[in-house]
Structure formats: structure tokens, C-alpha cells
N, C-alpha and C positions, 0 to 999 in steps of 0.2 A: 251285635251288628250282623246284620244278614246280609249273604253274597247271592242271594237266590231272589232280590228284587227284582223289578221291571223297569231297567236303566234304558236303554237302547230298542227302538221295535226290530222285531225279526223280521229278515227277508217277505216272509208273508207276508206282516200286518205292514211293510211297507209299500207292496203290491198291490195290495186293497187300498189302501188309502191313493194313491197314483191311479186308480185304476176308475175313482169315484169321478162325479164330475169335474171339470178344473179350470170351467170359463167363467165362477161363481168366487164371490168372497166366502173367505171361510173363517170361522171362532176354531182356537185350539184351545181347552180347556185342560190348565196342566192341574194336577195333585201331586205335590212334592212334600215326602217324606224323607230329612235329613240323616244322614251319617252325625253322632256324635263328633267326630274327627273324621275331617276329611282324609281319605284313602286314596293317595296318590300315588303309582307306581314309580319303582326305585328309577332314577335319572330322570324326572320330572324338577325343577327347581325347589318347587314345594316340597318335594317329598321331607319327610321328619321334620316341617317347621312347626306342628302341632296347631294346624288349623283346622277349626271347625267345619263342619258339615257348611254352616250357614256362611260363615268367610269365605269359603271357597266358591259356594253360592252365588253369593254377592261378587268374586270377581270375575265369576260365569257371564253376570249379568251387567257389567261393568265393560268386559274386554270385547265380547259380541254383541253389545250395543249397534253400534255402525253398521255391522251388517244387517242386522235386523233392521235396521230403518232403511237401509240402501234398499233392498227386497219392496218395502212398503209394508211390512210391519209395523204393528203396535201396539202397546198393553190398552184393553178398554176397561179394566175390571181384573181387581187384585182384593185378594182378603186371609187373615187370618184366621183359618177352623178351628172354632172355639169347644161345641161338643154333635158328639155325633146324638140322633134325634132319630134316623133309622138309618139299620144297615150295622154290621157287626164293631161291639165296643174295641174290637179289637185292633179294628181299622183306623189310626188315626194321619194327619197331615197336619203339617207344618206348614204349608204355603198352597195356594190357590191363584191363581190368574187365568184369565181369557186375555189370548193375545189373537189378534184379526192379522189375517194376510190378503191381499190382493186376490188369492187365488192358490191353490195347490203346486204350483208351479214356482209362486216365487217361495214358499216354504222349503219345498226341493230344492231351488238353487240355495238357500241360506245355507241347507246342513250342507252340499254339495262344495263350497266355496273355502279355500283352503285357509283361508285364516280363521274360519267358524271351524274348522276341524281341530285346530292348535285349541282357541277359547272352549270347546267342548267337552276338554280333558277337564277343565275345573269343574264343568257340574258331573261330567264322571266320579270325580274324586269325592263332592259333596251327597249325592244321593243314593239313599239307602233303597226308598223305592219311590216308584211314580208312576202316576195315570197320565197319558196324553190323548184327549179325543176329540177327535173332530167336527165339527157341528158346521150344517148350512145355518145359519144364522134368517131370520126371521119377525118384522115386526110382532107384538104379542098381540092379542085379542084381549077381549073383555074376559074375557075366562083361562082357567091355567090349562094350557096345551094347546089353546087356540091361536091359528092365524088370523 
């Protein structure tokens, strides 16, 4: 189990992203790599009940539900990474989703809003590491990388 993942963005990559434009929808594209056992700090209710990375996961995704749909959130595109094809074998994920916001602003207000900060603690507890990035979303073209 590694403590040296990419749980939370840092001040910076929080800045950057606030700082992109925010009158636009936007895709968040997570990669969630699970904790065997979820890691929940002592006085947490969970703490030592011997739940999974993925349990803990799931009641990440169960208890900030509401807010995420308040904001105008929603999942458009969820998948299982079955193998990696390029890019190092050593890199793998457990969970993939594009979730769409309104805009940069209501993603802000979701992690901002204090009952998303209480539900937050479960996918702290669940994720070992993760990618979060954010994409202008875009019809395709006929070709790959085309508008």
C-alpha cells in the first residue's frame, strides 16, 4: 500500500484548473486505483471495520451522490481497465468514469459544500492513487483528434 499516491490536488493544480475557463461544461476524467483495505483515520466510524478500498469507494459514491447531482453533475461514461495497450505495465486502475459538470464552478462548489467534505473522507480512505483531468469536452469528427 502506497501513501505517496495522487489523492487530493495541490494548491497549484487547484489554481490551474479555477483559473481555466469556467463559462464552459466540462468532462472530469477520474482513474481510480484502490487501497486493498480502506485507510481510515483513527475516530472515523469506519476506522478497523476491515473495509475494502472498493466498499469504502462505493460509499463515497453513495453518500455524495446528492450533492453531485445538486451542482449538475453526472456520470456520462464509466468503465472497467481491463489491460493496458501503451503506457507503463506498471500503471494499472481499478475504476475509470467521465463525470460532466455544468461548468468549473459548480465542481468547486461540490468539493467546497460541507457535507461533500464529511462523504470525502470515504474515497480518502478508499484510494490508493488517482488521476483527475479535466477536459473541454467536444463533438468528434470523422477522424481521431478531430473537431
Amino acid at each position: 500500500m502506497s501513501d505517496t499516491g495522487s489523492i487530493d490536488p495541490t494548491r497549484e493544480q487547484f489554481k490551474a484548473f479555477m483559473t481555466a475557463p469556467q463559462d464552459t461544461a466540462i468532462h472530469m476524467l477520474n482513474l481510480i486505483r484502490l487501497r486493498p483495505l480502506a485507510a481510515y483515520p483513527e475516530g472515523h466510524p469506519n476506522h478497523g471495520k476491515g473495509m475494502t478500498g472498493l466498499e469504502a469507494y462505493r460509499e463515497y459514491g453513495r453518500t455524495s451522490a446528492a450533492v453531485f447531482k445538486r451542482v449538475g453533475g453526472r456520470q456520462v461514461w464509466a468503465g472497467k481497465p481491463e489491460v493496458v495497450l501503451t503506457g507503463p505495465l506498471t500503471e494499472r486502475w481499478d475504476l475509470a468514469f467521465i463525470a460532466q459538470y455544468p461548468n468549473s464552478l459548480a465542481f468547486a462548489e461540490m468539493i467546497r459544500d460541507p457535507d461533500y467534505k464529511e462523504h470525502v473522507k470515504h474515497r480518502q480512505a478508499a484510494v490508493e492513487d488517482s488521476r483527475l483531468i479535466r477536459f473541454f469536452p467536444f463533438a468528434p469528427g470523422e477522424g481521431f483528434g478531430e473537431e
